[in-house]
Every structure is written in structure tokens, then in C-alpha cells.
N, C-alpha and C positions, 0 to 999 in steps of 0.2 A: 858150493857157495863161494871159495875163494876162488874160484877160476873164473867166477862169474864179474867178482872185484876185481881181479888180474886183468880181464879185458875193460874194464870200462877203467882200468887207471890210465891201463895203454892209449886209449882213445883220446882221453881226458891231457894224458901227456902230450899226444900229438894234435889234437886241434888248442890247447891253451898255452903252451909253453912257446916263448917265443926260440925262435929256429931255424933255418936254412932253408925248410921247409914250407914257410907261408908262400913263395915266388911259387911255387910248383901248383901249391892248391892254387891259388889266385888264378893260372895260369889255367887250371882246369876249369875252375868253376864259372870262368868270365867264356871258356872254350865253348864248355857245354851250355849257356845261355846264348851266345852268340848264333851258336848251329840250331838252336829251338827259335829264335828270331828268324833266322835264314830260310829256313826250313817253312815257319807257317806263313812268312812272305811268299816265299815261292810258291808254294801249294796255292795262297788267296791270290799270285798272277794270273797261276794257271789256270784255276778256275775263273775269274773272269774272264779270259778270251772264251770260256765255253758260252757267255751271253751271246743271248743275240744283238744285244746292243754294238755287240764290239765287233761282232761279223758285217753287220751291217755299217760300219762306220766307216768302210771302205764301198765307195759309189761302183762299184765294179759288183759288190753283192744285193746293193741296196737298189739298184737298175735292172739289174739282169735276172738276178735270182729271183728276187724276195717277192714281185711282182707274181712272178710264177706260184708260186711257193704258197701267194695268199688265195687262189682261185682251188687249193685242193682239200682234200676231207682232213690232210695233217693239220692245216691253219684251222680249220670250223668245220663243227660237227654237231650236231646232235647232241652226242654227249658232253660236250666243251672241254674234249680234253685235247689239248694241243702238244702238237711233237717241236720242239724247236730244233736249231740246227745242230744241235751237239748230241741229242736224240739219235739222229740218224747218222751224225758224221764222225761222234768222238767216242771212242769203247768208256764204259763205267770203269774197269777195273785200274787201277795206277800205274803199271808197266805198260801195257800197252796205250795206254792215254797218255801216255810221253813220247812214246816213239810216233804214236798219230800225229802229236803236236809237232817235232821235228818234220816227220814229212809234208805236214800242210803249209811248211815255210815256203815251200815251192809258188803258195800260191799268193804269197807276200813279194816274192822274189818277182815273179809276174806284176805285181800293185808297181813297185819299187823300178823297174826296169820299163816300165808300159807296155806291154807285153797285149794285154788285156785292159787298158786302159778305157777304149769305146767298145760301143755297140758291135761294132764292124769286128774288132778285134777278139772282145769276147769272142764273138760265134763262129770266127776263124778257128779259134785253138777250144773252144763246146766240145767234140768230138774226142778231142784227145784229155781234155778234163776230167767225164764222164766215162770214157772207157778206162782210164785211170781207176775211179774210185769203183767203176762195177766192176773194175776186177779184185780191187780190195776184199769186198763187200761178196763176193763169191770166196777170194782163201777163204776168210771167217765164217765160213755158212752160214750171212747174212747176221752177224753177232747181234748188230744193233737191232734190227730188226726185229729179232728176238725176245729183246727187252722186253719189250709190248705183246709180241706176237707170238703164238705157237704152236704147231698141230695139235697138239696135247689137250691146247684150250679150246680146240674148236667144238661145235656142239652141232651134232645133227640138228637139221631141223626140214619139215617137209618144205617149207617155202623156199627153204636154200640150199636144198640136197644138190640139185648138179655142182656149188660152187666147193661145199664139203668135197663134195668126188671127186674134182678137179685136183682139189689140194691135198687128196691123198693117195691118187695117183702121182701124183709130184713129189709126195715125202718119199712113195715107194721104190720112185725113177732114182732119188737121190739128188733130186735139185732142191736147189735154197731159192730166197724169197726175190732174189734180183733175178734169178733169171726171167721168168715172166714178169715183172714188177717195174722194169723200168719206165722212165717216165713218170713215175708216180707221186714225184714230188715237183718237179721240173720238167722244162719242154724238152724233149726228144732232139740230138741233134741232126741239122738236116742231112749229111751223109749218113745217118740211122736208118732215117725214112728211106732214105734214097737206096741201100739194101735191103729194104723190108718190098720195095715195088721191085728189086730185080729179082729175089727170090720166087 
């Protein structure tokens, strides 16, 4: 019992007694408030760029892409469940949804630079965009895509057995979801096509 008053004297001395010591706590406790301020600003940035508000706020997404984007089964379906762009472009997890976000400067650095500014221009550097992110999108064996999707979840069924077989001959090969899947959110770009006729 006295060792339990021995420590709450201690405490009791060093948070009431005035001291040398209140600069240091002040100095922490305004520290550690500051870093929990910092910290859920940052986190509430980051997630906002994951809107699609803020993808499309740039006329280079909101022309080119979105257009596309609204003509597939991700925009309207059936079921009404919609994949938006951070769905398929930005990982869930928090390490890698920062390094995503670093790399997708590239495509601000484009906005910023005019790079990609028109039509013309987009579909100049399409190609190199898109094989960009389908090679991503293969390291990760298709992570995002996953979120949603799975061999695991697929379900026989007789009216859809060739597409079941398809895709489990594909698990078996060891491919992921972009390799057959391109295109499927977005147009194809045309030196795409243009290897698919010389094959």
C-alpha cells in the first residue's frame, strides 16, 4: 500500500509542483497534439484525392476517361454497385496507398506541364499510360481487382461454365485479371489494336 502512495506522491509532485519541468511537458503535450492534428489532416487530403470528384476536376480525366468509363458494367449494372477510380487505381491498404499516390504525381506533372492537355495529346502518350499501369496492375496480381473479384468467389453455374473454365484455366496458367481484362474499364489504345491486327 505505501509503494502505491509513494508513486502517486511522485506523480502528484511532478505534475503539481511548479518546476523546470513544465517547458518539457508543455513542449510534449502541445508535440503530441500537433502530430494527431497533422496526421488526420493528412490522412482526410489523402483520402479526398481518392474521390472521384477530385479525379475528374482535372478536364484531361473528365474528357477522356470518364466518358469511357461511364459506357462500362463498373459505372451501371444490374446490381448498382459502382467501382469508382480509386477502386481500381488506388491499393486499400496505407503503405502502399502512398507510394500509389506519389507515383500518380506523374500524372499531375502531365496536367501541370501540358503534356496531356488535349485530345490529340492524351491519345499521343494513352499507350504509354496504360502500359504503365497494366504493368502495375500485373506486379500486384491485379490487387485491386481483387477487392471485388476472386476465383475463390466464383460459382459454377451451367449457363456460365465456359466462362468459369476460362477463368480457371487462367488461375491454373498463373495469370491475373489484366492480362485478359484490358480495356475494360477504358478504350484500348490504338497501337494496342494495332498489335492485336499484326499478331
Amino acid at each position: 500500500m505505501s509503494n502505491k502512495t509513494g508513486i502517486f506522491k511522485q506523480a502528484c509532485n511532478f505534475f503539481c509542483q511548479p518546476s523546470n519541468r513544465y517547458p518539457v511537458l508543455l513542449i510534449s503535450f502541445v508535440s503530441l497534439f500537433a502530430g494527431i492534428i497533422l496526421w488526420g489532416a493528412f490522412n482526410t487530403a489523402m483520402e479526398a484525392t481518392n474521390e472521384p470528384e477530385f479525379c475528374l476536376s482535372c478536364h484531361e480525366m473528365r474528357d477522356n476517361i470518364f466518358p469511357e468509363y461511364k459506357k462500362t458494367i463498373h459505372y451501371s449494372n444490374r446490381v448498382g454497385v459502382r467501382a469508382t477510380c480509386s477502386d481500381c487505381h488506388v491499393p486499400k491498404s496505407w503503405g502502399y496507398k502512398l507510394i500509389r499516390k506519389v507515383k500518380a504525381s506523374r500524372e499531375l506533372w502531365g496536367k501541370l506541364t501540358g503534356s496531356i492537355d488535349t485530345r490529340e495529346k492524351f491519345e499521343e502518350h494513352r499507350m504509354e499510360m496504360a502500359t504503365r499501369e497494366w504493368d502495375r496492375m500485373k506486379r500486384t496480381d491485379s490487387r485491386e481487382c481483387r477487392n471485388c473479384h476472386s476465383f475463390e468467389a466464383m460459382r459454377k453455374s451451367v449457363d456460365k461454365m465456359p466462362i468459369f473454365e476460362r477463368h480457371m484455366k487462367a488461375k491454373d496458367a498463373g495469370k491475373t485479371c489484366i492480362d485478359c481484362h484490358k480495356g475494360i474499364a477504358h478504350l484500348l489504345p490504338r497501337e494496342y489494336e494495332n498489335l492485336d491486327e499484326e499478331e
